[in-house]
N, C-alpha and C positions, 0 to 999 in steps of 0.2 A: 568299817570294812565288812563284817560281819553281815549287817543291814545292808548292803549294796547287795553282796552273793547271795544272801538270801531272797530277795526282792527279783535279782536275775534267774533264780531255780524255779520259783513262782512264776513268772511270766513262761520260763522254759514249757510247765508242766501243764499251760492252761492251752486246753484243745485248740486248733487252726480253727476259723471259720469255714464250713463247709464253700467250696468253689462252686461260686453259680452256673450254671452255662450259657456259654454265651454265641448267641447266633447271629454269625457273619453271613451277609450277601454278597456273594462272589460269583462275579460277570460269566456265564457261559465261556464265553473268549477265550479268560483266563486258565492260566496251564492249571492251576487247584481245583479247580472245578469239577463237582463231580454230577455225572447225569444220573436221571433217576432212572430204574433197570425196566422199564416199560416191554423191554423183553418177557418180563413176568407175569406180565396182564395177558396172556395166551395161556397161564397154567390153569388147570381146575381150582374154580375159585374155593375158599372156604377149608383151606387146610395145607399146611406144609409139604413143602417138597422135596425133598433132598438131590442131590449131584455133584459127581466133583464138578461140574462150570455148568450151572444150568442154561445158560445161553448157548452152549457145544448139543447136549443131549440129555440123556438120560444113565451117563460112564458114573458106576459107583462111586463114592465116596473115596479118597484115598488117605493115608494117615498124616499128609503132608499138607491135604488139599476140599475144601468140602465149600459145599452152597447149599444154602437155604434159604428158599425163596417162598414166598406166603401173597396171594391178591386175594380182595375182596371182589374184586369188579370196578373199587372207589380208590384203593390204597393199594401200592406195592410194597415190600419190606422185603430186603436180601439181608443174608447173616453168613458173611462168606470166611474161611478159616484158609489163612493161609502161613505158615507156617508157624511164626510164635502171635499172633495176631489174628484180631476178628474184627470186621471190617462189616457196620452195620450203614445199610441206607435203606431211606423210606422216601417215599413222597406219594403226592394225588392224585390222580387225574384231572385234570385241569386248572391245573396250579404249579408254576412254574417251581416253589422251592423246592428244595430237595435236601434233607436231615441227613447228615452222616457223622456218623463218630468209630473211632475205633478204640478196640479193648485187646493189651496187652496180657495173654492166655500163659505166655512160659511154654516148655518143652513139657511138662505133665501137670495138666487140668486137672481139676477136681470140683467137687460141690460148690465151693466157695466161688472158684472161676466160673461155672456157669451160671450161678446167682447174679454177678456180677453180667457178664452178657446178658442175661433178664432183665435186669435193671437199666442200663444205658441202654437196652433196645425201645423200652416203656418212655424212657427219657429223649431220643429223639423222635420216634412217634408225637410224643407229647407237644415236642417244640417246631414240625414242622404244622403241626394240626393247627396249633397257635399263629404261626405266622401263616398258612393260606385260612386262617380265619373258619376252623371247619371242629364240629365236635370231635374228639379224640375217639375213634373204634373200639371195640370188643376186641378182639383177637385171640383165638386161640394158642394156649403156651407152647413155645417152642422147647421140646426136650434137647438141649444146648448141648449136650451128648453127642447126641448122633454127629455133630460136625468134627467127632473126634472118632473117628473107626482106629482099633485096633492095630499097633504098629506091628507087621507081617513076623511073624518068629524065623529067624536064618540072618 
């Protein structure tokens, strides 16, 4: 009996296998379907942009609500915060896929939360580059911050 429990505490204590990701092609048509922000390929190329909806304007950031949007002239990349969630997409120009994943931020962010936005943004960059067949960008680091302005004192 002993041997049994002890044998079940050992399988308990040995790490998960890291989850692969895995990239689904999902039909345009389809209500899942997410387009790539091609709205974005009109910003100045070669650095970040912030907004609360950069497809509206240029309306600040709000603590509820934020975009960041990033082209090369080759790649678009949004990182939009809307309220406990951050909603990352990329895609190419001239390549129909389109990478998106999303990362669940909680009501108070911190370091740890925007490492992790760093990382799953690196991670579908990576995996659409891969599927339209194109080397992976340079990109300048997004400060994962700013999609978090200060909530208003009152």
């Amino acid at each position: 009996m002993r041997l049994i429990l002890l044998g079940c505490v050992a399988l308990t204590a040995l790490p998960a296998a890291p989850a692969a990701q895995e990239i689904v092609k999902v039909p345009q048509s389809h209500s899942r379907a997410v387009a790539r922000p091609d709205d974005l390929f009109t910003l100045a190329p070669g650095q970040w942009h912030t907004a609360k909806r950069l497809w509206e304007g240029q309306d600040p950031c709000t603590f509820e609500q934020c975009e960041a949007g990033f082209t090369s002239g080759d790649i678009v990349v949004s990182a939009e915060h809307s309220g406990e969630f951050v909603r990352i997409i990329a895609g190419f120009r001239g390549c129909d896929a389109v990478g998106q994943s999303e990362v669940e931020v909680g009501k108070k962010p911190g370091k740890a939360t925007f490492g992790r936005i760093r990382d799953q943004m690196k991670r579908v960059i990576k995996g659409v580059a891969k599927t339209c067949k194109v080397a992976v960008p340079s990109l300048p680091a997004l400060d994962s911050s700013q999609l978090f302005p200060a909530k208003p004192a009152g």
